[in-house]
N, C-alpha and C positions, 0 to 999 in steps of 0.2 A: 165567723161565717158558718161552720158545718155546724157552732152549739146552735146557732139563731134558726138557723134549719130547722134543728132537730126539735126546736123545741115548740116550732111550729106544727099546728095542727093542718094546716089545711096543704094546698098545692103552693109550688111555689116555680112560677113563670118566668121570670128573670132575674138573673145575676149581676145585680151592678158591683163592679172590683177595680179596686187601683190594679195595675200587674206588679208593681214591686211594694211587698210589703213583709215585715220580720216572721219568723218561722215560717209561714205557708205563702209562697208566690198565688197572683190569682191566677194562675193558668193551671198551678195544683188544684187551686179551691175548685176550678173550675171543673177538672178531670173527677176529682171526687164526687163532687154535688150531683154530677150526670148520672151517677152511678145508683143514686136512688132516683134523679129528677131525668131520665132519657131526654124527654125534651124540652129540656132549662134552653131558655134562651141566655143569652149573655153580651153584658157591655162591659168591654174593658176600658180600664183610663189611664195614663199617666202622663205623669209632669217630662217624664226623659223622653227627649226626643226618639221617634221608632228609631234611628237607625244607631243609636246609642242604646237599646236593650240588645239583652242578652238574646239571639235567636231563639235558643231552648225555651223561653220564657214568653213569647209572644201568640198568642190563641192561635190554638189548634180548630182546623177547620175554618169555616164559617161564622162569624163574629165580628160582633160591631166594635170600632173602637175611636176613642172619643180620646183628642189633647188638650193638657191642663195648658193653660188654665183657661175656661170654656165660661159662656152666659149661659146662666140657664133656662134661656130659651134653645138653646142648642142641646144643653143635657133632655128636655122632654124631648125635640126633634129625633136623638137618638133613641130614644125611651119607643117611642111611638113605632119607629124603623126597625131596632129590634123586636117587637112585639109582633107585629105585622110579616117578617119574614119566614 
């Protein structure tokens, strides 16, 4: 996530992230990215039921979040819904 950033040239508007994933959680990727993208938008996903995560681990603030396993017509619904708020 932060190499694909970085290695991007242009802006970068939204954050699609599972929230549990090895070395970096997405709610780290996410605290990070902000940090050069102020206002990243963001879609969190995951297969673990919310109330089976970890609280520390689940988006900070204002944020979409999307359960696996999902159509993807539901993934652009949230796509469109993050982008728009």
């Amino acid at each position: 996530g932060m190499k694909v950033a970085a290695d991007h040239s242009g802006a970068v508007d939204l954050l699609i992230t599972d929230l549990v994933m090895p070395q970096m959680n997405g709610r780290e990727l996410a605290v990070a990215l902000k940090k050069t993208y102020p206002a990243l938008k963001v879609l969190f996903m995951s297969g673990y039921a919310s109330d089976a995560l970890d609280p520390k681990m689940l988006p900070p603030g204002k944020s979409a979040f999307l359960q696996k396993p999902f159509k993807p017509e539901h993934l652009l619904q949230y796509v469109r819904q993050a982008l728009e708020s």
